[in-house]
C-alpha positions, 0 to 999 in steps of 0.5 A: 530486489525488484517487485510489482505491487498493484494496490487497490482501495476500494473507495468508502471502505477504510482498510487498516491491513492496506494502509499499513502496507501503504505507509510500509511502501512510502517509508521504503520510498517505493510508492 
């Protein structure tokens, strides 16, 4: 399986949904 993910984060703004996907990429060893 491949994939492209492109994530941004908008400084000053917190964003659980994208910290969620930011930790699920780092547990599976892709970002």
């Amino acid at each position: 399986m491949k994939a492209r993910v492109t994530v941004t984060l908008k400084s000053g703004i917190l964003d659980p949904q994208g910290k969620a996907i930011e930790g699920a990429l780092k547990s599976l060893g892709i970002a």
